[in-house]
C-alpha positions as CSV (number, residue, x, y, z in Angstrom):
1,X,39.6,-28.0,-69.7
2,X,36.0,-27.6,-68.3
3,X,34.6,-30.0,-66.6
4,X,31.6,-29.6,-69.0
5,X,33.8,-29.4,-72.1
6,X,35.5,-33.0,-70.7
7,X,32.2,-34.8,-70.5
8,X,30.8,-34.0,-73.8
9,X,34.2,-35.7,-75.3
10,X,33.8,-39.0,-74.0
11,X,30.3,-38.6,-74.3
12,X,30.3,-37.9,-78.2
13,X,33.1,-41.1,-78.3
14,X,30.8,-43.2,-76.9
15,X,27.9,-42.6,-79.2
16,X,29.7,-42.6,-82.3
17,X,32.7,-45.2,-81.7
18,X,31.4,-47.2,-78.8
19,X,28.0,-47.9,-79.9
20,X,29.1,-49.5,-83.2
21,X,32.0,-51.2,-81.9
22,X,30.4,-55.1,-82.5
23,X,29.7,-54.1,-85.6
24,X,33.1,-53.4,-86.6
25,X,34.4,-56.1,-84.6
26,X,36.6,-53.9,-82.5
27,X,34.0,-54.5,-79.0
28,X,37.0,-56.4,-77.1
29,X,39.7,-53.3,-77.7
30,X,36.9,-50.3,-76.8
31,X,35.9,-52.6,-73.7
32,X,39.8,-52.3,-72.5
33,X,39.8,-49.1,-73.4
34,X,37.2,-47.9,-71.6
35,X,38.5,-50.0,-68.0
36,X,41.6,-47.9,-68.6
37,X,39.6,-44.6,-68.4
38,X,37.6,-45.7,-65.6
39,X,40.5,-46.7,-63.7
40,X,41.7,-42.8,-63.4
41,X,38.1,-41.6,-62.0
């Protein structure tokens, strides 16, 4: 993968999951998920 193709991916997650994730209630689960991909950079 490109390394431009492999930032617009998380890039478009954030803005459409991440941003609402309060408002679905889910802001615990994206914060975890989120360490666990920092972790690997």
């Amino acid at each position: 993968m490109s390394e431009h193709l492999s930032s617009i991916v998380p890039r478009s997650h954030l803005h459409d999951h991440v941003v609402t994730a309060t408002e679905r209630g889910d802001a615990g689960e994206i914060v975890d998920e989120l360490m666990e991909i920092l972790k690997y950079r």
